[in-house]
N, C-alpha and C positions, 0 to 999 in steps of 0.2 A: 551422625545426622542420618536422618528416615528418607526416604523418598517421599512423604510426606512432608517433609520439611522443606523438601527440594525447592527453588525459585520454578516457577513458570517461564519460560522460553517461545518468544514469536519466531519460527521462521521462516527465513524469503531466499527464494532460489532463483538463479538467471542462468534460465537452460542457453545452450549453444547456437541456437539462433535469435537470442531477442536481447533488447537492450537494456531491459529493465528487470529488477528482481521484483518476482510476487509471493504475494505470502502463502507458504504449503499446509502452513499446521501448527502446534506447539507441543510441548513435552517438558517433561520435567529434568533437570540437569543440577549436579551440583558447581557449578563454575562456568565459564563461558567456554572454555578449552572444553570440558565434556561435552558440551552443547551443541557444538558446533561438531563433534565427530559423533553423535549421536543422529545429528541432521544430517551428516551426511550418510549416517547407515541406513537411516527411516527413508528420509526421502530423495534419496538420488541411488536407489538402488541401480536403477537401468542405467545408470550412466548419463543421466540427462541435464544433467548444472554441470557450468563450470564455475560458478560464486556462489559460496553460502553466506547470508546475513542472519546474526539470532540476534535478536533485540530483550533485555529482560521485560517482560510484561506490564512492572510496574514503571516502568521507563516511559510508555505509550502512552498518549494523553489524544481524547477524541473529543467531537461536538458533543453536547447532548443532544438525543432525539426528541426529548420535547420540547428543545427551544431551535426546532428545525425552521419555521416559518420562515421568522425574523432573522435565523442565521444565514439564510440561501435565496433573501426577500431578493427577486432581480433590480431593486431598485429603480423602478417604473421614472422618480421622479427628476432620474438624472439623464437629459436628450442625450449628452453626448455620448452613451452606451450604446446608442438604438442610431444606426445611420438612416434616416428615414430622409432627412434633409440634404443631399446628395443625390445629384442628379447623374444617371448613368447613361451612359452611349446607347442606343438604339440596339445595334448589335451586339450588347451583351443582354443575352436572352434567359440566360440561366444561372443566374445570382440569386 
């Protein structure tokens, strides 16, 4: 197998102060086990993850951007989204 042939690799690192893993980059890997000691050569060189996540590529499923409108419509025609009809105490000023 070529490196060409290789799967596509997403991956997500959760450095030592945060909660959550975000995505650093992708690379080419033959297996998940390479993937992941690859991610950790590429992108934790300084020492700054302590969790690697690689995801394969084709595993990742997104919106499409041109059915953005309708997908993130805030839906105007539903009140109880919008607390408009709530009455608030006097002294809360900064809501």
């Amino acid at each position: 197998m070529s490196n060409k042939e290789w799967p596509l690799w997403e991956v997500f690192i959760r450095a030592k102060q945060g909660l959550n893993h975000k995505h650093v980059g992708s690379l080419h890997a033959a297996d998940v086990k390479m993937a992941i000691e690859n991610a950790r050569d590429v992108y934790t060189r300084r020492m700054e993850g302590v969790s690697i996540w690689v995801v394969e590529s084709k595993n990742l499923h997104a919106s499409e951007p041109s059915e953005q409108e309708e997908f993130f419509d805030p839906a105007n025609d539903k009140i109880y989204r919008h607390p408009t009809f709530y009455i608030l105490p006097e002294e809360l000023n900064h809501m």
